[in-house]
C-alpha positions in Angstrom: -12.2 31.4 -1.3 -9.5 34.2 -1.3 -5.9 33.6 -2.0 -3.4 35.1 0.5 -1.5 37.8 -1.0 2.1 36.2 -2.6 0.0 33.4 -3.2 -0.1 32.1 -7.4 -3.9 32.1 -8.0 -2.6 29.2 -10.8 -2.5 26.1 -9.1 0.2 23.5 -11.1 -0.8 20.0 -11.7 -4.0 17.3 -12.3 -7.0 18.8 -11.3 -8.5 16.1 -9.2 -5.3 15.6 -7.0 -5.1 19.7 -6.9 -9.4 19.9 -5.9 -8.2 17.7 -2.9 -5.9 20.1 -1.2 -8.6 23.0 -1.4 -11.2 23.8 1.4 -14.6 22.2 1.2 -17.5 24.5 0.5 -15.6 27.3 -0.6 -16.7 28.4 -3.7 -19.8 30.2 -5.1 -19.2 29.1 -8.9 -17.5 26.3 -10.3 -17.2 27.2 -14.2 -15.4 25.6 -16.5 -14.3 23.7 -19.8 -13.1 20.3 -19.8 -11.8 18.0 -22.4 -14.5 17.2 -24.6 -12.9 13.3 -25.9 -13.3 14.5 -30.0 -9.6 14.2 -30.4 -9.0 11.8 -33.0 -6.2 9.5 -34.3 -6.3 11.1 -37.7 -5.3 14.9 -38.5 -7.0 16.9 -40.6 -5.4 19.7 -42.0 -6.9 21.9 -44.3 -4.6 24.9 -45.1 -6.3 26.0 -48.3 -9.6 25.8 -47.8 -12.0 28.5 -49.3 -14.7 28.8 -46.3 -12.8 31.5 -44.5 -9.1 30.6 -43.8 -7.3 27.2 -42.2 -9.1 24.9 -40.6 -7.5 22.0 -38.4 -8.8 19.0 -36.9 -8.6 19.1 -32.6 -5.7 16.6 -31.8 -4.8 17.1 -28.4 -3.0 15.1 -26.0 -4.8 15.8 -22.9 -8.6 15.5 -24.9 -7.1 11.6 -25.8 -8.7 8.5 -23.6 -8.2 5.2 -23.9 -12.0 4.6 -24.7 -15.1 5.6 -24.1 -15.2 4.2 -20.1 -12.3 6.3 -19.7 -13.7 9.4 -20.5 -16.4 8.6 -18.1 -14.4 7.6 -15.4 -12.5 10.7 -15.3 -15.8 13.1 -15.7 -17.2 11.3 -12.4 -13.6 11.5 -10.7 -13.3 15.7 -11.1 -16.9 16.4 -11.3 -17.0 14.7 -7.5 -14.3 16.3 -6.6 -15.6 19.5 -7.2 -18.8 19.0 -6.2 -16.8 18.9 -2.6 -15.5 22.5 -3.2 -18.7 23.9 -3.8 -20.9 26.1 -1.4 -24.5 24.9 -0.4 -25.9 28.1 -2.0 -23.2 27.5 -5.5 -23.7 25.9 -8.5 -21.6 24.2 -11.3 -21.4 25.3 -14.9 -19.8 22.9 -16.9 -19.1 23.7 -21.0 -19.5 20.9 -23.1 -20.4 19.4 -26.6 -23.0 17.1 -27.8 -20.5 14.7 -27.6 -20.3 14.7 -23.4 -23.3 16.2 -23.3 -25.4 13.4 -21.9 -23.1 11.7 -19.4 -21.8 15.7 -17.7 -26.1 15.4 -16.9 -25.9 11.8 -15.6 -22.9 12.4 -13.4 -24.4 15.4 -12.1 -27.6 14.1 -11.3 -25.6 10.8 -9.9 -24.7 13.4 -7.3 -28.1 14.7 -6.7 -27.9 17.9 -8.7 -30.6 19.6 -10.5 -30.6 20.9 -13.9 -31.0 24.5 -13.8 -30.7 24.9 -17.9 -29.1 23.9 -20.6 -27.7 26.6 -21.8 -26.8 26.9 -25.7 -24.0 28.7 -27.0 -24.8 29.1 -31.2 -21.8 30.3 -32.9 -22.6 32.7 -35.3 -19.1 31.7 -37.3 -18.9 28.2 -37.0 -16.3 25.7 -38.6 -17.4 24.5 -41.3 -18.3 20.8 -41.3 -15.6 19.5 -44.7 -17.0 15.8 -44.4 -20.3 16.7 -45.8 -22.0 13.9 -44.6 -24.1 15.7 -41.4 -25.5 18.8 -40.8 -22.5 21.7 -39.4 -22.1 21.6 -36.0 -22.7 25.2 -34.7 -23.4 24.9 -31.0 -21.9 23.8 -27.8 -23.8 23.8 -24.1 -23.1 25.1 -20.9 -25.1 22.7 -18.5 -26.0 24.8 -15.3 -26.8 22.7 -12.1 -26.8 23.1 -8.3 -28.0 21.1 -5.2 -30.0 23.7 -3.3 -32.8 26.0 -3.4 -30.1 29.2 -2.6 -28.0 29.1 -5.9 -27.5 33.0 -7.2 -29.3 34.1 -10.2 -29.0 37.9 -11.4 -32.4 37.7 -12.8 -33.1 41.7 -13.0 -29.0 42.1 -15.0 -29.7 39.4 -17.4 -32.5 41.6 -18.5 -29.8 43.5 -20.4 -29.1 41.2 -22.4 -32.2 40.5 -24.1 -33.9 44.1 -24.5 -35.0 44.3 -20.7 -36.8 41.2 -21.0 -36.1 37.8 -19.8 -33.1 36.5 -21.1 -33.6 33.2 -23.0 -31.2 29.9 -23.0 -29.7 30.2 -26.4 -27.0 33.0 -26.4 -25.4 33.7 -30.0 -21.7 34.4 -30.1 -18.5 33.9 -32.3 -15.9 31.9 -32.2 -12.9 33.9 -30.4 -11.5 35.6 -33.6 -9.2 38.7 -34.4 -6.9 40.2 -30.9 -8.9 38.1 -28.9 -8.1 34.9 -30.1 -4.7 33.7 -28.8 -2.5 32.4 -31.3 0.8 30.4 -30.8 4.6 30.6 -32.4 3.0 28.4 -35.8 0.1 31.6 -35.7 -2.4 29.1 -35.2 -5.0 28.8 -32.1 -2.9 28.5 -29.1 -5.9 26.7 -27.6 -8.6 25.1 -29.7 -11.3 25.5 -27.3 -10.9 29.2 -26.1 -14.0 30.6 -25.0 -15.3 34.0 -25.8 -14.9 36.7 -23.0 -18.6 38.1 -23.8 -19.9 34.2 -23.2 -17.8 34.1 -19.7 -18.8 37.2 -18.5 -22.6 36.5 -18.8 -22.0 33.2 -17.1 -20.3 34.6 -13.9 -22.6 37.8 -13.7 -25.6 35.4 -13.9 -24.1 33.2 -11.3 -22.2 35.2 -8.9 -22.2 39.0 -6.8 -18.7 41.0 -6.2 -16.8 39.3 -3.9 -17.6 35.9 -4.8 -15.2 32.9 -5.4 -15.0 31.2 -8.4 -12.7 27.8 -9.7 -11.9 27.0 -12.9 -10.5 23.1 -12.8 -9.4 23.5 -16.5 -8.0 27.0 -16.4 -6.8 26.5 -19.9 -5.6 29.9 -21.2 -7.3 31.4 -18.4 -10.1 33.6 -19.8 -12.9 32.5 -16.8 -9.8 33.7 -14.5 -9.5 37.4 -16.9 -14.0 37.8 -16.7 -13.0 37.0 -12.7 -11.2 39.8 -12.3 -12.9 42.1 -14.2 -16.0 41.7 -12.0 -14.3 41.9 -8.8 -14.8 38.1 -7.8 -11.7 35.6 -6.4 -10.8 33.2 -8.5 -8.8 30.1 -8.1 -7.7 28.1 -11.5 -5.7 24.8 -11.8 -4.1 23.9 -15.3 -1.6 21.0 -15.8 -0.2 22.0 -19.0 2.9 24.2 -18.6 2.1 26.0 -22.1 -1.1 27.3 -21.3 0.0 28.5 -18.1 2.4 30.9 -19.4 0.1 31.7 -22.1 -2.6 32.5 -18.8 -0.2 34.4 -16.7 0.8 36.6 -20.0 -2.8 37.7 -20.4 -3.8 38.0 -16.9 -1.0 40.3 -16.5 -2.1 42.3 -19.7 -3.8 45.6 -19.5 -6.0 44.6 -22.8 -6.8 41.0 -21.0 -7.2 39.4 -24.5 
């Protein structure tokens, strides 16, 4: 789907009243990262810590439901939404943690998708887990589905990635860290769940060809919109929280797109 010229890529607002004022079946790649539900009533703030720096417990507004049939209600309101927007040759990439894991597969396969992979993100710097009571959590997923036989897969590029042979579903990759990770007036993360650009990048390459359309829901601080650009695919994002949108239009206009 490409934006008319004077047009703001950035669409303002909730992302399932925003999906309904976009043209069906008009995107090649639906990627994205949306709330996870692991904010919790309690902070957690450990400023002293000696595992490598500050470490602070997610407490996010817009990651807060009321309960657990919340969560799940809104998952199967955007996901379906989506799933209008989305070419008969596209597929979906949604980010998630263990946490959502199971119910981002059950409200895709509610709406007849297949899993393609689940695709597993190991940090190679992850937080460390201060409770000491389970084992450190050090991955996150990208679940990959579609509806059709016609979804894109750069088989022969994805090659690169793993010595020329076939690339494998657990990719290793830090946490955003150093000029890349965007930090706020306090000089802490601006946005707890900013995703790597080298993880984005290998998602829309694997998924999309130049030219392509891609919509990001949960633009957040709009790196899947940055990796867009830089491969030469259209992009559409939609972000409802006015702090993260100037955080996205600083970096999209930055020559270093970091």
């Amino acid at each position: 789907m490409k934006v008319k010229k004077n047009t703001d890529p950035i669409l303002k607002g909730d992302c399932i009243e925003q999906m309904k004022n976009l043209k069906p079946k008009s995107f090649q790649l639906i990627l994205t990262d949306p709330p996870y539900n692991i904010s919790g009533k309690s902070k957690l703030d450990l400023k002293n810590n000696t595992t490598g720096g500050p470490w602070y417990k997610m407490e996010e507004t817009w990651d807060i439901f009321k309960d657990y049939k919340d969560y799940l209600n809104f998952s199967k309101l955007w996901i379906t939404e989506a799933d209008k927007l989305l070419k008969d040759t596209g597929s979906m990439m949604i980010c998630c943690s263990y946490h959502g894991l199971s119910e981002i597969m059950m409200v895709l396969k509610e709406l007849d998708y297949k899993i393609l992979n689940i695709i597993i993100w190991k940090k190679t710097n992850p937080m460390p887990n201060v409770t000491k009571r389970t084992l450190t959590h050090s991955t996150e997923f990208v679940v990959w589905a579609a509806k059709t036989k016609g979804w894109t897969f750069d088989y022969t590029e994805m090659k690169k990635y793993n010595d020329g042979k076939q690339l494998r579903d657990v990719w290793e990759f830090p946490l955003c860290q150093g000029p890349e990770r965007i930090k706020n007036s306090e000089n802490r993360a601006a946005h707890p769940n900013q995703k790597p650009i080298s993880l984005i990048t290998r998602l829309i390459e694997m998924a999309t060809k130049k030219g392509d359309s891609v919509l990001d829901p949960f633009l957040g601080t709009a790196t899947v919109a940055i990796v867009a650009n830089n491969l030469k695919r259209e992009w559409v994002g939609i972000e409802n929280n006015p702090e993260y949108i100037k955080i996205a239009k600083k970096r999209i206009k930055s020559k270093e797109n970091l």
